[in-house]
GUSE-39618 format. One record per residue (C-alpha): x, y, z. Coordinates in steps of 0.25 Angstrom, whole numbers, plus 5000, padded with zeros to 4 digits. Layout:
BEGIN
{zakol {X Y Z}} ...
//
This chain:
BEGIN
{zakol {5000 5000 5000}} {zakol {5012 5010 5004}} {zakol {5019 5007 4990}} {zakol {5005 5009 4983}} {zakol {5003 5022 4990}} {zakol {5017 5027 4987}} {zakol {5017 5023 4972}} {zakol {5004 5031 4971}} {zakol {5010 5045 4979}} {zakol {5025 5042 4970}} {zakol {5016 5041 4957}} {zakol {5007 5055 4961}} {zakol {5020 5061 4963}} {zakol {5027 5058 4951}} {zakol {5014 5063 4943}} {zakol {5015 5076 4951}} {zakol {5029 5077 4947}} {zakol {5027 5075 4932}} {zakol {5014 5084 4933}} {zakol {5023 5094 4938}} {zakol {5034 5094 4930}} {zakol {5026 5093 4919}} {zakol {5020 5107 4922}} {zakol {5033 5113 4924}} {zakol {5038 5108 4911}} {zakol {5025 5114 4902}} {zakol {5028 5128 4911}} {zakol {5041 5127 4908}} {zakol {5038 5125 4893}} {zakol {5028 5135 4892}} {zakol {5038 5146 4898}} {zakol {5049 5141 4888}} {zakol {5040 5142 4876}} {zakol {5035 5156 4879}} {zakol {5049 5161 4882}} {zakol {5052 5156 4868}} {zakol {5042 5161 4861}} {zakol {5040 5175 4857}} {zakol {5026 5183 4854}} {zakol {5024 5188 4841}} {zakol {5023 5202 4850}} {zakol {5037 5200 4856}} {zakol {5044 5197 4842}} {zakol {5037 5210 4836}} {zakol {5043 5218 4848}} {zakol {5056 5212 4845}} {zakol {5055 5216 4831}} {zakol {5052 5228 4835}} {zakol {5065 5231 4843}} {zakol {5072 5227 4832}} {zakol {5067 5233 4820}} {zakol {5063 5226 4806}} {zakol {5051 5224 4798}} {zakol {5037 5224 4806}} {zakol {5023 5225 4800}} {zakol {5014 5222 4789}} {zakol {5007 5229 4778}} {zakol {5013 5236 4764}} {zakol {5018 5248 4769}} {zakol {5034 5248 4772}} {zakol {5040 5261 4781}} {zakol {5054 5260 4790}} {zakol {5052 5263 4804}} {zakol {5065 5266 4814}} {zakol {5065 5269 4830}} {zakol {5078 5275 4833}} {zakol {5079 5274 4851}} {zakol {5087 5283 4858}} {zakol {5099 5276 4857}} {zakol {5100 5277 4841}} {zakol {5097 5264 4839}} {zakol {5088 5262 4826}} {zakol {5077 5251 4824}} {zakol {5071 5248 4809}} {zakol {5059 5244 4805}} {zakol {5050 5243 4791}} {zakol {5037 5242 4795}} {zakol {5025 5238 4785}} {zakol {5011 5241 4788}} {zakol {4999 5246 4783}} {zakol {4996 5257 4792}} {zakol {4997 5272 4785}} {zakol {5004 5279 4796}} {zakol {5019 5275 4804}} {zakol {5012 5275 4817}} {zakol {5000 5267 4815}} {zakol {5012 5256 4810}} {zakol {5020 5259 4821}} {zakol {5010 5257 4830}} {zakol {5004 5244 4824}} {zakol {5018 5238 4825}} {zakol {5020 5243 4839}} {zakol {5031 5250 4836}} {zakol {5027 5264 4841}} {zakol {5019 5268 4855}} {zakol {5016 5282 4859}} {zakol {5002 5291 4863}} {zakol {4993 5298 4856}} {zakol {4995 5314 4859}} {zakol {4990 5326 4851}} {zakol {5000 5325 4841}} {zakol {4997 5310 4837}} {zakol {5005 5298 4843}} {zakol {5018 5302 4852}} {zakol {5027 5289 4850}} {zakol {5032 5284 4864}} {zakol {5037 5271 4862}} {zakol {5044 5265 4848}} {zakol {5049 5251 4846}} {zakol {5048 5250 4861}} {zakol {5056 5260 4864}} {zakol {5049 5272 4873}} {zakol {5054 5287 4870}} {zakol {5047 5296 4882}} {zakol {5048 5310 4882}} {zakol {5045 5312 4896}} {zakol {5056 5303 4902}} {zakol {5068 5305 4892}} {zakol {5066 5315 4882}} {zakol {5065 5305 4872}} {zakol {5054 5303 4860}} {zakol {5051 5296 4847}} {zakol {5053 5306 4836}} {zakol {5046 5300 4822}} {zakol {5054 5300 4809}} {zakol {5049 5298 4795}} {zakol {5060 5296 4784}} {zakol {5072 5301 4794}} {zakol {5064 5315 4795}} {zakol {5056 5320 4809}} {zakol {5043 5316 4806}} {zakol {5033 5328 4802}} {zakol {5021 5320 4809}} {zakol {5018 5308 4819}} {zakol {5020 5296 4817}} {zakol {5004 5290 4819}} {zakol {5003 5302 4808}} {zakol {5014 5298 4798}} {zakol {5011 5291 4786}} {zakol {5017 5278 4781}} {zakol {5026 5282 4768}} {zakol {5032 5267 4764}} {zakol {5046 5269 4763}} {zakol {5048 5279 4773}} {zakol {5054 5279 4787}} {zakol {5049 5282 4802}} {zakol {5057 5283 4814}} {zakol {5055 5285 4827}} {zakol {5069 5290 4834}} {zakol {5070 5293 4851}} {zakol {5075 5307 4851}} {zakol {5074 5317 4861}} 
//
């Protein structure tokens, strides 16, 4: 009877044990494979930072963020959006508010310019050139090229 018994209590543990380490093992393959994978969202960002061609549709412009170091990111973009800041926006590569005099660009290509804080701000380009207008107001001329530089 005490064999019996003791079979029975050795034969529960050793199910408890394989329950359990099986649980661990698909936690630990579940943390592996997200850690692997990346989102769609995080490779666009990625993208992003480092410049190269993003968007769709038949219109081709150039677009470059210079940071306040110098350093200079390149993109083409291709929408079908008729102004550089709705196909900024789309892309997620320009934040900001709306003020009196249309959209005051903050944040481009992830990177924050604040007036209030350092002095900084983005200043929009077209063709090399201050821009004459804003960018939520600037039409698209395929071809051309927009930038947004940190000055101060």
């Amino acid at each position: 009877m005490q064999k019996k018994c003791s079979k029975k209590i050795l034969s529960f543990l050793l199910c408890m044990v394989l329950v359990l380490s099986m649980a661990l093992l698909t936690t630990g393959c579940n943390d592996s494979k997200e850690k692997g994978n990346t989102s769609t969202a995080e490779t666009e960002v990625t993208a992003q930072k480092e410049g190269g061609v993003l968007g769709e549709g038949d219109t081709i412009f150039y677009f470059t963020v210079v940071d306040k170091e110098g350093n200079e990111t390149e993109f083409e973009i291709h929408t079908d959006k008729q102004t550089v800041g709705e196909a900024l926006i789309e892309l997620d590569l320009i934040e900001g508010e709306e003020g009196d005099y249309g959209l005051f660009v903050k944040t481009v290509n992830g990177i924050t310019a604040d007036y209030d804080v350092d002095g900084t701000y983005w200043a929009f380009y077209v063709n090399g050139e201050y821009a004459t207008s804003g960018v939520d107001t600037t039409t698209i001329t395929e071809g051309d090229s927009y930038s947004f530089k940190v000055e101060k």
